[in-house]
N, CA, C and O of each residue as an XYZ file, in Angstrom:
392
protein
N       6.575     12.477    -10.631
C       6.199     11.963     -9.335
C       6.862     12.806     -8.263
O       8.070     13.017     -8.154
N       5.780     13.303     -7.404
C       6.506     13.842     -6.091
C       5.891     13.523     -5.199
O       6.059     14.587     -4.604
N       5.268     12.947     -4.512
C       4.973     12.798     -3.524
C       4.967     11.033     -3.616
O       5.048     10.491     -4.718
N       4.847     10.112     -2.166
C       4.429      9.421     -1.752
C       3.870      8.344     -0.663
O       3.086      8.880      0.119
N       4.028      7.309     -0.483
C       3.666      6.509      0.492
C       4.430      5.110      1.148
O       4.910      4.332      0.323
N       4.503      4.912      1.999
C       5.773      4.022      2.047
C       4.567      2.976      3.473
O       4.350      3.216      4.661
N       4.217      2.181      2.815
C       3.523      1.329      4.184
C       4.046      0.089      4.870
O       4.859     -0.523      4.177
N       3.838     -0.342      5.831
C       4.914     -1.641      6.335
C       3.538     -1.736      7.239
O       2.913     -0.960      7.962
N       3.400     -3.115      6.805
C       2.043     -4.262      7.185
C       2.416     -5.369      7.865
O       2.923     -6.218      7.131
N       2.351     -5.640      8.928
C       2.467     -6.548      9.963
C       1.502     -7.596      9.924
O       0.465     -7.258     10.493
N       1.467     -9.192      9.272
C       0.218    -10.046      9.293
C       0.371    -10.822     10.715
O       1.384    -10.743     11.409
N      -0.589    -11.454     10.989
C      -0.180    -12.269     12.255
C       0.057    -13.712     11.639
O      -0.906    -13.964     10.915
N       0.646    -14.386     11.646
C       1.180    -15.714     11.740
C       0.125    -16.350     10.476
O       0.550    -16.424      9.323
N      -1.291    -16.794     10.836
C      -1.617    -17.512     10.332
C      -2.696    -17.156      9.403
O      -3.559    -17.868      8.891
N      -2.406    -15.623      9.273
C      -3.262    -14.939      7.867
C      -1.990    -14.188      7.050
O      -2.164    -13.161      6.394
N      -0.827    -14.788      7.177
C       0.148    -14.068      6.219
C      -0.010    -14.752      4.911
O       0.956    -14.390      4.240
N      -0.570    -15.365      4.384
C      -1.195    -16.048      3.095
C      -2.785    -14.808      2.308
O      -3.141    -14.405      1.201
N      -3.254    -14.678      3.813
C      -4.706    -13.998      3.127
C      -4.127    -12.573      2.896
O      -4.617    -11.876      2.008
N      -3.287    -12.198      3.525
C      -2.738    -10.734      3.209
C      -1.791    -10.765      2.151
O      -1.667     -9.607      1.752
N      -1.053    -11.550      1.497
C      -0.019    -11.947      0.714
C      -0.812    -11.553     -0.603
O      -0.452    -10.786     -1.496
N      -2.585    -12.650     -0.424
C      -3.259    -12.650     -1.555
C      -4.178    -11.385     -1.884
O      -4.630    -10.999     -2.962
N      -4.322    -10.792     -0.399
C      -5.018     -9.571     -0.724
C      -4.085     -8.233     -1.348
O      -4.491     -7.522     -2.268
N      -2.966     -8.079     -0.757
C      -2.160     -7.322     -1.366
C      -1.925     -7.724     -3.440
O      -1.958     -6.909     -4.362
N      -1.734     -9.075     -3.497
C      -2.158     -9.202     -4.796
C      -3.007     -8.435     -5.639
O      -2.732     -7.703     -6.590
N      -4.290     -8.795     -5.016
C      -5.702     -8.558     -5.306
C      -5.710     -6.897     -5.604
O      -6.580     -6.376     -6.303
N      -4.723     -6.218     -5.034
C      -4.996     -4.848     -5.267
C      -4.616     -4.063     -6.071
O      -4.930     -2.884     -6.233
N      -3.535     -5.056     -6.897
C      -2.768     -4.165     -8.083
C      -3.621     -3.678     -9.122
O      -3.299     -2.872     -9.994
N      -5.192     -4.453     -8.900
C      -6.320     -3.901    -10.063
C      -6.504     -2.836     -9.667
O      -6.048     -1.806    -10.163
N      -7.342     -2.938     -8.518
C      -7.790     -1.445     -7.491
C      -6.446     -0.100     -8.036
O      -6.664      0.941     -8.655
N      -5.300     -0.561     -7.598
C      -4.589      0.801     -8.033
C      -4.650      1.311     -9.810
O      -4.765      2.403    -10.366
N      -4.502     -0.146    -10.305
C      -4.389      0.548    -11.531
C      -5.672      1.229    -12.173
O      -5.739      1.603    -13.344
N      -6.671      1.330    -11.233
C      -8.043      2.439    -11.561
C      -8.046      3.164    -11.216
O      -8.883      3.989    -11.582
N      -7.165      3.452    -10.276
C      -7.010      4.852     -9.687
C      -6.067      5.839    -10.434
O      -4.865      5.580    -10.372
N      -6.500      7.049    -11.203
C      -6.379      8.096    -11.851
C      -5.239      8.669    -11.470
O      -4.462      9.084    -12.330
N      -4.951      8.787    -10.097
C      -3.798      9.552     -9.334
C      -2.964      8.659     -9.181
O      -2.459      8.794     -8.067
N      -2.510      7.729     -9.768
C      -1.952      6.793     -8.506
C      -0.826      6.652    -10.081
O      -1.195      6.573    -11.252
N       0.245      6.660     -9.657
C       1.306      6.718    -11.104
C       2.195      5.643    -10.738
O       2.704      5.283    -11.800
N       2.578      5.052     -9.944
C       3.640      3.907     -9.697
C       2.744      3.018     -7.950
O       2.473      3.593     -6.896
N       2.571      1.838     -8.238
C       2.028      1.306     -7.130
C       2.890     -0.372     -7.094
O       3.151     -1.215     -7.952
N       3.086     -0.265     -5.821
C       3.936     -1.992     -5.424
C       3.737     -2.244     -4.306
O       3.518     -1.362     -3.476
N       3.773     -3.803     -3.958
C       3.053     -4.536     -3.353
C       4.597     -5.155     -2.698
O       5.405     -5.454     -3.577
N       4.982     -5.331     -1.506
C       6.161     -6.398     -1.218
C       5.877     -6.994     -0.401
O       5.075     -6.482      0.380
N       6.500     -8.778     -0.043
C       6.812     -9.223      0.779
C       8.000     -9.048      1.692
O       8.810     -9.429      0.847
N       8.779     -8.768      2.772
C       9.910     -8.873      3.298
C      10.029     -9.959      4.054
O      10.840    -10.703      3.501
N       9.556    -10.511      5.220
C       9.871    -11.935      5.254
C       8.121    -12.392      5.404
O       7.155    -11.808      4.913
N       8.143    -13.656      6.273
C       6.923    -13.952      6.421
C       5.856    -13.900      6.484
O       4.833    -14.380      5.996
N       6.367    -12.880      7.535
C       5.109    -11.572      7.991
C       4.832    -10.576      7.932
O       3.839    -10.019      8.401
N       5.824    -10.098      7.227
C       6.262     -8.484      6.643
C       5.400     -8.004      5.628
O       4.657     -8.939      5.329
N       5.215     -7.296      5.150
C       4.566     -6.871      4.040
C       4.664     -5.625      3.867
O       4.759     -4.912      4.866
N       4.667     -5.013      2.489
C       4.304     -3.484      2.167
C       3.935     -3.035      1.070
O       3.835     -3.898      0.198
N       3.657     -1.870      0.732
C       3.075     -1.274     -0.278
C       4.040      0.415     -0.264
O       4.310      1.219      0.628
N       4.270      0.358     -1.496
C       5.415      1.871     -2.050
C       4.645      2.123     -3.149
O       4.872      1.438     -4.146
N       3.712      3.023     -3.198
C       3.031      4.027     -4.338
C       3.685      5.496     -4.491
O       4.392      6.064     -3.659
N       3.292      5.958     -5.717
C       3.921      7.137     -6.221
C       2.823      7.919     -6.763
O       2.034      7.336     -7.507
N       2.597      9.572     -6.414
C       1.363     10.711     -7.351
C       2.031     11.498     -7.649
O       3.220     11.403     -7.343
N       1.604     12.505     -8.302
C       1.989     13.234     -9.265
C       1.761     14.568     -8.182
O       2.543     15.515     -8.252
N       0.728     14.570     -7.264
C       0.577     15.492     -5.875
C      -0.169     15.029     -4.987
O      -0.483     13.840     -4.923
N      -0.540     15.908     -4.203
C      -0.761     15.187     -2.706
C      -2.687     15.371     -3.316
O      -3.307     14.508     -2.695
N      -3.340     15.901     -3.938
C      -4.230     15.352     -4.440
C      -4.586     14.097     -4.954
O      -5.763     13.737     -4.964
N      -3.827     13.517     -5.308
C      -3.341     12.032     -5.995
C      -3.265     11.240     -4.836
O      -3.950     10.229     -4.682
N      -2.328     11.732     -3.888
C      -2.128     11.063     -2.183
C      -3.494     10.734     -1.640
O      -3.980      9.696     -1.191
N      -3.941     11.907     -1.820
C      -5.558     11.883     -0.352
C      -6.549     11.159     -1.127
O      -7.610     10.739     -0.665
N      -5.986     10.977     -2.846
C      -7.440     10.404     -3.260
C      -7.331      8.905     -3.032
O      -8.270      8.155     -2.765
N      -6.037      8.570     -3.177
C      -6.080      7.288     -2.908
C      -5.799      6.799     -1.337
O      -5.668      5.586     -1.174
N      -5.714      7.531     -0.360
C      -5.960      7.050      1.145
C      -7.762      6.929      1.301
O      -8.582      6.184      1.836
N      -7.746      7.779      0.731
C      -9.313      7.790      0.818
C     -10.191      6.600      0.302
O     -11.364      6.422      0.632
N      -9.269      5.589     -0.790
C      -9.468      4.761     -2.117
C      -9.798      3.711     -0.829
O      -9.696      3.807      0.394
N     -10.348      2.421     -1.978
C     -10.909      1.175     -1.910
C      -9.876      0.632     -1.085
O     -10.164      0.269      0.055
N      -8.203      0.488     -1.704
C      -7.180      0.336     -1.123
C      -7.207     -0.263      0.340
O      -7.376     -1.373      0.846
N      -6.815      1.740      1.003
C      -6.836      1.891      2.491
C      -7.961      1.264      3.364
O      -7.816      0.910      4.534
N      -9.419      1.152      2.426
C     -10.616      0.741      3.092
C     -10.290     -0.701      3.648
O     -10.384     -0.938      4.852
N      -9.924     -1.602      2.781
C      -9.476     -3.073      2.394
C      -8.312     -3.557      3.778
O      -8.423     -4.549      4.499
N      -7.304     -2.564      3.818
C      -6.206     -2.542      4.403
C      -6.884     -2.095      5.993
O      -6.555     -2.863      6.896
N      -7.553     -1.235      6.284
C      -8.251     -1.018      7.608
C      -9.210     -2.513      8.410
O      -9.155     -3.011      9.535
N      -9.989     -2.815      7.232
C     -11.004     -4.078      7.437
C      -9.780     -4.727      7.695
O      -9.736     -4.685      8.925
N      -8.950     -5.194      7.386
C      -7.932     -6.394      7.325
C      -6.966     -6.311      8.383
O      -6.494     -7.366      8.804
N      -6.538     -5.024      8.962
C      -5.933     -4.549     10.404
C      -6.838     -5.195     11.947
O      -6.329     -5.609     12.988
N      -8.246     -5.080     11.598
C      -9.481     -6.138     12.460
C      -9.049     -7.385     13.011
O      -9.070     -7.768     14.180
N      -8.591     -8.041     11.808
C      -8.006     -9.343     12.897
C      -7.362    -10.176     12.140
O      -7.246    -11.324     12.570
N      -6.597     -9.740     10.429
C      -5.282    -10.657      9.893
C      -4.209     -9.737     10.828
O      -3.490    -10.461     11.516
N      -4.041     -8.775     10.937
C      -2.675     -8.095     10.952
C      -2.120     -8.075     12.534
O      -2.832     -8.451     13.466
N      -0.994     -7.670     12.677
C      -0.947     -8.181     14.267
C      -0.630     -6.759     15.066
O      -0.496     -6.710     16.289
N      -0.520     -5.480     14.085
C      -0.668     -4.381     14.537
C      -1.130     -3.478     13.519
O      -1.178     -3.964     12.389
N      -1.493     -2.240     13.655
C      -1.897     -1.431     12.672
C      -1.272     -0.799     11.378
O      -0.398      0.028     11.635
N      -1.508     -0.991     10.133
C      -0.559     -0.587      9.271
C       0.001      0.890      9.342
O      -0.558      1.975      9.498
N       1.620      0.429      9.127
C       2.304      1.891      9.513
C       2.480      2.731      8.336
O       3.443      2.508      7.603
N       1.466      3.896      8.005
C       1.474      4.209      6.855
C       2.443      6.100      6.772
O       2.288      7.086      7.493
N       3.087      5.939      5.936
C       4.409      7.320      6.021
C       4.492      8.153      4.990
O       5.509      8.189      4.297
N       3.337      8.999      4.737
C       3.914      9.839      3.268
C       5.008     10.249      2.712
O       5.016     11.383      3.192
N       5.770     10.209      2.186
C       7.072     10.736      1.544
C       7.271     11.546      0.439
O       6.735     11.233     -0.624
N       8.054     12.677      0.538
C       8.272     13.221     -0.975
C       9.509     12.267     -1.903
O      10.328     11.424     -1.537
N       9.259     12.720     -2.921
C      10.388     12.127     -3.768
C      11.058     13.015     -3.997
O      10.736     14.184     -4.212
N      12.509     12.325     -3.961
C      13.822     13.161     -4.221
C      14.725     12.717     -5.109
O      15.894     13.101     -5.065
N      14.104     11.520     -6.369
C      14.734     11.458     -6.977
C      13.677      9.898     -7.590
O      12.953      9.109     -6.984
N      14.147     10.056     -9.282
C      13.210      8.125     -9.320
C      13.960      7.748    -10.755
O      14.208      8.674    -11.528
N      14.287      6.514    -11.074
C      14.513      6.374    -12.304
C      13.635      5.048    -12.978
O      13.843      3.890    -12.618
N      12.582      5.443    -14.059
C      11.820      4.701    -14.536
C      12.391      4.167    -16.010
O      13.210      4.951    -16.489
N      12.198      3.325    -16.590
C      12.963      2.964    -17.660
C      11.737      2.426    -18.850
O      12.089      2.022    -19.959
């Protein structure tokens, strides 16, 4: 793994349940995706939310911004979220999988 994604999702108040469940909903979506080698879903408090995926390269990256995912996460920025998801590519500098 070298490259990745680090997102922080803002719900508004009274769709932090439908985003809670949609972020659920997506651990299928990633695990079909070919490029996509480590994918997670978090809550931080109420309204917080995020997603930390891992590729193998930035081919792996663009295929899955491009994915069902980001599509899902854009529609859902419309009017659960209370600002736009803050999405941050990152390299990796280190990972320990067990």
């Amino acid at each position: 793994m070298k490259v990745g994604l680090l997102v922080r999702i803002e719900a508004k108040p009274e769709f932090a349940d439908e985003v809670a469940a949609m972020l659920r909903g997506a651990q299928e979506l990633a695990e079909q995706e070919e490029g996509t080698v480590a994918w997670f879903s978090f809550r931080e408090s109420a309204t917080t939310f995020g997603v930390f995926d891992t590729f193998e390269d930035e081919q792996g990256r663009e295929a899955h911004l491009a994915g069902r995912i980001t599509a899902a996460l854009g529609e859902a920025a419309k009017t659960k979220l209370s600002a736009p998801p803050v999405i941050a590519p990152i390299d990796l500098l280190g990972a320990k999988v067990s």
